[in-house]
C-alpha positions in Angstrom: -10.2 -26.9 -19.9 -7.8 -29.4 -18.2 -8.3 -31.3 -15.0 -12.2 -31.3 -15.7 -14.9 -33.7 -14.0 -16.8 -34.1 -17.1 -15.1 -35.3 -20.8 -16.0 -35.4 -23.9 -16.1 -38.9 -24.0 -18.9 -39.0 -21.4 -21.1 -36.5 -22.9 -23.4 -39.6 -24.3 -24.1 -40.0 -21.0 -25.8 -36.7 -20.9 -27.6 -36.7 -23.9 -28.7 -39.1 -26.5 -28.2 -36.9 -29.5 -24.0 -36.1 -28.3 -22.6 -37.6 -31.6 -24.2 -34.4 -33.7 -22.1 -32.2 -31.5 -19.2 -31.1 -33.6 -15.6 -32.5 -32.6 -14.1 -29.4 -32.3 -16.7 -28.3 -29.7 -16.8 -31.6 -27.5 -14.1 -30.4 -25.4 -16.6 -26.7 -24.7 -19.9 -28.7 -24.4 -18.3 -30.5 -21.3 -17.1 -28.2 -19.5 -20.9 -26.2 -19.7 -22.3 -29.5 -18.9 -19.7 -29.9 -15.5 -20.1 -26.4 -14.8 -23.4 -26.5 -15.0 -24.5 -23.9 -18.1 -26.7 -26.2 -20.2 -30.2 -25.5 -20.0 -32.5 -27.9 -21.9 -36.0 -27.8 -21.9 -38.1 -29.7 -22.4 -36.1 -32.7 -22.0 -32.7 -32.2 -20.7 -31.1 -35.5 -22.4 -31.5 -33.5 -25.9 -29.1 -31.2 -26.4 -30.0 -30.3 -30.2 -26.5 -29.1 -30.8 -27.3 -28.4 -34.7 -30.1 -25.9 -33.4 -29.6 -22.2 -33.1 -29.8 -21.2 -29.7 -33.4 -18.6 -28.6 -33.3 -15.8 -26.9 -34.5 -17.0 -23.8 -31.9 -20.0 -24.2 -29.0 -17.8 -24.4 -30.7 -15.7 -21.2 -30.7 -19.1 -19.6 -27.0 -19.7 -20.2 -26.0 -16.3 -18.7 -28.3 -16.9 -16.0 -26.5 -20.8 -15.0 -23.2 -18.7 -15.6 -24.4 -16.0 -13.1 -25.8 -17.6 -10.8 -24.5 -20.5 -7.8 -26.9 -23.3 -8.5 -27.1 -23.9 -4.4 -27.7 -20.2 -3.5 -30.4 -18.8 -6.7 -33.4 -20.8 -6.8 -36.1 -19.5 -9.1 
């Protein structure tokens, strides 16, 4: 997790509600949100970080993991 584009410092940049994310996770949230994993719909500056995560959220995750953003398009 070093050497990373995206800190936890900056996460308020990306979402209004980043001082309910847990400390110890700050450092994990960033690097989804540089690499690109978060999925939020419908509004993607929410990241509801005290929310258990769906089905089809987690099926969203793996599928951002999966897949090269420029090359899948759904």
């Amino acid at each position: 997790l070093q050497n990373r584009q995206v800190q936890p410092e900056q996460l308020s940049q990306y979402f209004i509600d980043a001082a309910s994310i847990p400390a110890e996770e700050l450092n994990w949230v960033a690097a989804a949100v540089e690499y690109r994993l978060v999925v939020n719909y419908p509004n993607r500056r929410i990241l509801n970080p005290q929310k258990t995560a769906t089905v089809a959220e987690v099926a969203a995750f793996v599928y951002q993991g999966w897949c090269n953003p420029v090359e899948c398009q759904v």
